[in-house]
C-alpha positions as CSV (number, residue, x, y, z in Angstrom):
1,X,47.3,-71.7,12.5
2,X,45.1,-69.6,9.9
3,X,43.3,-66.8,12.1
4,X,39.7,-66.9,11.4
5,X,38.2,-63.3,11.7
6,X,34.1,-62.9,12.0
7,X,32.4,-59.7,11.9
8,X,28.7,-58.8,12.8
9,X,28.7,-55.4,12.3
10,X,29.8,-53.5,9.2
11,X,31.2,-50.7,11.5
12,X,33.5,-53.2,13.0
13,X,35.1,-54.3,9.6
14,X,35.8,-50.8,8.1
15,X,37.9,-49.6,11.2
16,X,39.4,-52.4,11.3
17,X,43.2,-52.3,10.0
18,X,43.6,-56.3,9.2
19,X,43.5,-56.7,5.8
20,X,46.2,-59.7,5.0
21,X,43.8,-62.5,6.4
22,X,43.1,-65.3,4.4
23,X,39.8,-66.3,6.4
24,X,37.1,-63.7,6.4
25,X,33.5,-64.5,7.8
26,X,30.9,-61.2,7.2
27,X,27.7,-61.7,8.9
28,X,25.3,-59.2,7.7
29,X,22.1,-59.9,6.6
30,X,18.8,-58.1,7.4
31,X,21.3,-55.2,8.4
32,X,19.7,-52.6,6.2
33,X,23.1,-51.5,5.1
34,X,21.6,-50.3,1.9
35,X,23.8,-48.7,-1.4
36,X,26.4,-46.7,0.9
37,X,27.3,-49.4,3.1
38,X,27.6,-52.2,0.5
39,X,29.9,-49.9,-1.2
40,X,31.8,-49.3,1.5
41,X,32.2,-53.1,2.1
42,X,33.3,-53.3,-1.7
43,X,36.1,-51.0,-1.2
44,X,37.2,-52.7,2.0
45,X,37.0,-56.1,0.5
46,X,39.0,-54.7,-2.7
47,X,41.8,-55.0,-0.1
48,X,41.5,-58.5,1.0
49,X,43.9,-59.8,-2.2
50,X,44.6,-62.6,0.1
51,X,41.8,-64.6,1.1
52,X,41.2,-68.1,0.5
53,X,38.0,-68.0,2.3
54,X,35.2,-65.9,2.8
55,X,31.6,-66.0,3.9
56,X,29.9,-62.3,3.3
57,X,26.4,-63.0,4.0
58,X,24.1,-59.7,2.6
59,X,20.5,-61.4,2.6
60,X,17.4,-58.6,2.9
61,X,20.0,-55.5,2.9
62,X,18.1,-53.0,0.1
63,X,21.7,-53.9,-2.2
64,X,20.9,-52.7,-5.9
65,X,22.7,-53.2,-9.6
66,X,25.3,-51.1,-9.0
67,X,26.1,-51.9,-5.2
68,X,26.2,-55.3,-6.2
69,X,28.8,-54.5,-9.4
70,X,30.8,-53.0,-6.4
71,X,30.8,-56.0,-4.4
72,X,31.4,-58.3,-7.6
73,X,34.4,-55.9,-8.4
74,X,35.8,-56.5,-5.0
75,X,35.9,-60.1,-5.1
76,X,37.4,-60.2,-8.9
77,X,40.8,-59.5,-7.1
78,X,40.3,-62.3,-4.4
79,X,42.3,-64.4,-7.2
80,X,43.3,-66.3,-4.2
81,X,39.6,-67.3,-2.9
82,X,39.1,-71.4,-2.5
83,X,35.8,-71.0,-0.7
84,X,33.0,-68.8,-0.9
85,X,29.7,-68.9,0.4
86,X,27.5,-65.2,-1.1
87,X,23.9,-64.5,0.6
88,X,22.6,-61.8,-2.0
89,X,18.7,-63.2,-1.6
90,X,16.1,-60.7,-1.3
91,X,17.8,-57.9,-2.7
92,X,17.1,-55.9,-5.4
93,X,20.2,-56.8,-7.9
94,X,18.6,-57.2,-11.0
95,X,20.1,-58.1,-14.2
96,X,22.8,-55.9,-14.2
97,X,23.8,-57.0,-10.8
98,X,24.2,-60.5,-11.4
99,X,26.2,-59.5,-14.7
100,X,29.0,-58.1,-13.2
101,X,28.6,-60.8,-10.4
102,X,29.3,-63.4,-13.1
103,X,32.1,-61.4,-14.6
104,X,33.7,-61.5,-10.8
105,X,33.3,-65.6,-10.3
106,X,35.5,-65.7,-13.8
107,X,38.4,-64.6,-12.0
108,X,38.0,-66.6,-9.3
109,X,39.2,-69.9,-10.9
110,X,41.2,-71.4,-8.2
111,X,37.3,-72.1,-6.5
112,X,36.6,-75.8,-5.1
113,X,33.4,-74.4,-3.1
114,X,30.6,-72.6,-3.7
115,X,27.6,-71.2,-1.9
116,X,26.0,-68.9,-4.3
117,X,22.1,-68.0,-2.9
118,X,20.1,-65.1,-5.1
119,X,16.8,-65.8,-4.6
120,X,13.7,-62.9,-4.8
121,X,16.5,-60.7,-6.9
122,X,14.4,-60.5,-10.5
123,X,17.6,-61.5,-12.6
124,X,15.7,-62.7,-15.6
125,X,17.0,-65.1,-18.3
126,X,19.6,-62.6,-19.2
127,X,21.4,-62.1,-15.7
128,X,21.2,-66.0,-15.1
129,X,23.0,-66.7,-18.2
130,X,25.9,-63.8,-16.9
131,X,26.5,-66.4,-13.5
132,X,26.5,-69.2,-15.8
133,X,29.3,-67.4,-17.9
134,X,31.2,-67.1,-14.7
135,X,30.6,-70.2,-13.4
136,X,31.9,-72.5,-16.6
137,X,35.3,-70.5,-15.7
138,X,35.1,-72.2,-12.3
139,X,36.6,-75.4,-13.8
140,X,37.9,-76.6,-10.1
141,X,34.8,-76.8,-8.3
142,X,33.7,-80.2,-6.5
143,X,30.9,-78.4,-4.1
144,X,28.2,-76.1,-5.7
145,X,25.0,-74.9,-3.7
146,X,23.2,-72.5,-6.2
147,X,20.1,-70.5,-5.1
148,X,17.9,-68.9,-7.6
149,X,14.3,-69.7,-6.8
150,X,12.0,-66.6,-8.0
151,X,14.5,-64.8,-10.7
152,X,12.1,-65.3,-13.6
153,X,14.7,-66.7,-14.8
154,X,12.6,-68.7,-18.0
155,X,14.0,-71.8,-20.0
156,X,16.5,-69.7,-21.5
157,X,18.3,-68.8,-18.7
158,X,18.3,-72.2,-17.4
159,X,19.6,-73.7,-20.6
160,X,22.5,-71.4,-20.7
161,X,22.8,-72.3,-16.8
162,X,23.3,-75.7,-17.1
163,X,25.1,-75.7,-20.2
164,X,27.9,-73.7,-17.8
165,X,27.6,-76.1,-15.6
166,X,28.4,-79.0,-18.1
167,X,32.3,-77.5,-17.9
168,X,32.4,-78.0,-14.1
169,X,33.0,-81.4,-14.6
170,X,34.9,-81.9,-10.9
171,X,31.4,-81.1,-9.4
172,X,30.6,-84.0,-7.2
173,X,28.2,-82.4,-5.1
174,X,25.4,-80.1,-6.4
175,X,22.5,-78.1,-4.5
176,X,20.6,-76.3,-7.2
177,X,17.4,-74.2,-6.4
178,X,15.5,-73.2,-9.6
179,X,12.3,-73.2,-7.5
180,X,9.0,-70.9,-9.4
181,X,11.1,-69.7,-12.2
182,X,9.1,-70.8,-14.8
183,X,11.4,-73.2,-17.2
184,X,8.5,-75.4,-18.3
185,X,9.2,-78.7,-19.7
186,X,12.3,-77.2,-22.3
187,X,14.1,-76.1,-19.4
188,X,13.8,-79.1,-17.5
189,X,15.1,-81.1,-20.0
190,X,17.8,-79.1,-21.0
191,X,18.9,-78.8,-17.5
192,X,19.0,-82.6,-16.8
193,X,21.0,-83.1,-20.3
194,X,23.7,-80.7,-19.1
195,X,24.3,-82.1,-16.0
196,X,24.9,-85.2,-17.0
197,X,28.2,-84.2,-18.6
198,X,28.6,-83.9,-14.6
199,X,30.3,-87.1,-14.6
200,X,31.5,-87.0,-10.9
201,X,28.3,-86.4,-10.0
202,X,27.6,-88.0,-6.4
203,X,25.1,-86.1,-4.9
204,X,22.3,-84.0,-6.3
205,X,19.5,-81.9,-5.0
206,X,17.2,-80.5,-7.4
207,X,14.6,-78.0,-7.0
208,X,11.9,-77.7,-9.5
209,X,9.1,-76.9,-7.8
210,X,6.3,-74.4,-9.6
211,X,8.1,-74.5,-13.4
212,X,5.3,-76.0,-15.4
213,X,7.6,-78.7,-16.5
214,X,4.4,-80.9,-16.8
215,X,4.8,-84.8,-18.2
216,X,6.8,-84.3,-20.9
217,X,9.6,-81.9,-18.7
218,X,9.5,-84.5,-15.4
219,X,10.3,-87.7,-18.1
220,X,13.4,-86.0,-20.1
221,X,14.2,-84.5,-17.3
222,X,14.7,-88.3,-15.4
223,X,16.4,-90.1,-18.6
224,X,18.9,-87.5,-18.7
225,X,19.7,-87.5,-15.3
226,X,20.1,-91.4,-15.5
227,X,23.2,-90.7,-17.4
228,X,24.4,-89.3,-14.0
229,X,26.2,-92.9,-13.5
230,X,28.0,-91.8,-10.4
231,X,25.0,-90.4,-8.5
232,X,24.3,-92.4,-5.5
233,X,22.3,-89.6,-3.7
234,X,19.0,-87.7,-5.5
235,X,17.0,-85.2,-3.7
236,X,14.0,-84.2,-6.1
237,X,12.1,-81.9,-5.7
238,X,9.0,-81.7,-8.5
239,X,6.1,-80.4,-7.0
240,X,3.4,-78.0,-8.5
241,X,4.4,-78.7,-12.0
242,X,1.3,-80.1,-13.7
243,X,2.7,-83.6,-13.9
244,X,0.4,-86.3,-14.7
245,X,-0.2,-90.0,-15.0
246,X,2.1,-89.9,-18.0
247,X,4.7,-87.7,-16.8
248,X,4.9,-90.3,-13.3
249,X,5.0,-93.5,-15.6
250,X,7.7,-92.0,-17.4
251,X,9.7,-90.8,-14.5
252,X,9.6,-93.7,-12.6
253,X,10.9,-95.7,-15.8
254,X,13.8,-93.6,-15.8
255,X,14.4,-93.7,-12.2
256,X,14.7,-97.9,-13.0
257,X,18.7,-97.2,-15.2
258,X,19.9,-95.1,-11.7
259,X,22.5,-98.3,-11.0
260,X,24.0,-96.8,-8.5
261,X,21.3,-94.9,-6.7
262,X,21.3,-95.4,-2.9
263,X,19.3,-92.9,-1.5
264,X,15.9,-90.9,-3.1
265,X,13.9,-88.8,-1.7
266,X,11.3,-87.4,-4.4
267,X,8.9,-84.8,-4.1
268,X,5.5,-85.1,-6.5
269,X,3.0,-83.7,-4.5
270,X,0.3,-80.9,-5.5
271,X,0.2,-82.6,-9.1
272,X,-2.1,-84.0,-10.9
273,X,-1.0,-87.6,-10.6
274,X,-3.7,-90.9,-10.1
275,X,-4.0,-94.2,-9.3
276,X,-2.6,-95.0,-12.7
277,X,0.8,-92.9,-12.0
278,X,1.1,-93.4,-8.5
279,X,0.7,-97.6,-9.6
280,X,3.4,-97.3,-12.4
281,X,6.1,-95.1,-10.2
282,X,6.0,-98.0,-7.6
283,X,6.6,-100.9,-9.7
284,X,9.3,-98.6,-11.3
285,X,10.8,-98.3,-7.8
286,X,10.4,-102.1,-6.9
287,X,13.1,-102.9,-9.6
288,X,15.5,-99.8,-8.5
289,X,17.3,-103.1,-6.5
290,X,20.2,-100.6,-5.0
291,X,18.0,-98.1,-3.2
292,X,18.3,-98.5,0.5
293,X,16.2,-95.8,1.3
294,X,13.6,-94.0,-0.5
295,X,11.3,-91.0,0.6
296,X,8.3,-90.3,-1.5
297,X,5.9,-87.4,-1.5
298,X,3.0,-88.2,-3.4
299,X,0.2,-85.4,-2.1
300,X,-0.2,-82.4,0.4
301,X,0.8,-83.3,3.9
302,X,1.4,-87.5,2.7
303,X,4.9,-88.8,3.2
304,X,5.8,-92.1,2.6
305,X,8.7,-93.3,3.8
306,X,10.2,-97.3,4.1
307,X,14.0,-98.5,3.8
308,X,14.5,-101.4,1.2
């Protein structure tokens, strides 16, 4: 039986004289470990060449560029790794950071899952497209949670995101927060045209909320999704992006060609939708024939919510 080894204090880990586990679980955040001791984690971690999985969560620690290169070249020798969940969010990584971060994920090809958060870390269009660099060498991964809500990351960076994604073409199950990054309507619909090269797409949550995606963004972004053909469960999350009676009509036409869609759960409120939207999205949804059960957010504090 694989020993699992958990540590909640950073002192713990570097006296500690194991270093040929293959199950590491580093608990961590809001520790105020700072450069020094995210840099003496690095060198410790360096040693772990054996690991197939590891959790190293670092949330709210002060970690920089550099002490985050550190950690990144650490994990580029777990060759081994098969699982990894990374907490980086509200740090202070920057673009830099989330370079060498991306450079690290390259090596680690044998990957299947992936929990990858970096929220609040301001790594711009440039840094986002360094991940997604890494990422398309991940060829092996089925599970994907992505966090990257408030990285200004622009449409840029999320085109060169998803178009890294299009290579992970085992993914079958996809978390991706791209929440108040401003990717207005061209990075919306790049996005949802790259992951429909996803083919074993099953289930997806999306979060868009605050991009600016407006009508135009929220319809492209639906008709490419529809390609998804596999996708029997959609979590959507488009609030706060300036969609209107337009944008609603055409999303809800494109929500019609999801045939194998099962379960919905879409998010529209603080908009600027009207009767005229909200009447076209629910005769669009009256002739989805395979939903079973839909959740729809159509204003502040409404839910709607029925089984078919």
């Amino acid at each position: 039986m694989i020993q699992q080894i958990k540590y909640y204090k950073l002192e713990e880990l570097l006296n500690t004289s194991l270093q040929s586990d293959q199950v590491l679980h580093i608990y961590l955040s809001w520790n105020q470990i700072g450069a020094s001791g995210s840099q003496s984690l690095g060198s410790v971690l360096a040693n772990y060449t054996n690991l197939s999985n590891l959790t190293l969560e670092l949330s709210k620690n002060q970690i920089g560029a550099n002490s985050a290169s550190g950690l990144g070249s650490a994990l580029a020798n777990c060759t081994n790794l098969s699982n990894l969940i990374l907490k980086l969010s509200g740090n202070e990584i920057g673009v830099t950071g989330a370079l060498d971060l991306g450079s690290a994920l390259a090596n680690c090809t044998q990957l299947s899952n992936l929990t990858l958060e970096l929220s609040g870390n301001k790594i711009g269009a440039t840094g986002a497209s360094g991940l997604g660099s890494g990422l398309a060498n991940c060829i092996n991964l089925s599970n994907l949670t992505l966090g990257l809500g408030g990285n200004e990351i622009g449409a840029t960076g999320v085109s060169d995101l998803g178009c890294a994604l299009a290579n992970c073409t085992n993914l079958s199950n996809l978390d991706f927060s791209l929440n108040w990054n401003e990717i207005g309507a061209n990075g919306a619909s790049c996005l949802g045209t790259a992951l429909a090269d996803c083919i074993k797409l099953s289930n997806l949550t999306l979060d868009l909320c605050g991009n600016k995606i407006g009508a135009t963004g929220s319809s492209e972004l639906g008709s490419a999704l529809a390609n998804c053909t596999n996708l029997s469960n959609l979590t959507l999350d488009l609030s706060n992006n300036q969609i209107d009676d337009q944008g609603t009509s055409g999303l809800g036409s494109a929500l019609v060609n999801f045939t194998n869609l099962s379960n919905l759960a879409l998010d529209l409120s603080n908009n600027q939708i009207g009767s005229t939207g909200t009447s076209s999205l629910s005769s669009a949804l009256a002739n989805c024939t395979n939903l079973s059960n839909l959740g729809l957010y159509l204003k502040q504090k409404q839910f709607i919510c029925f089984g078919l």
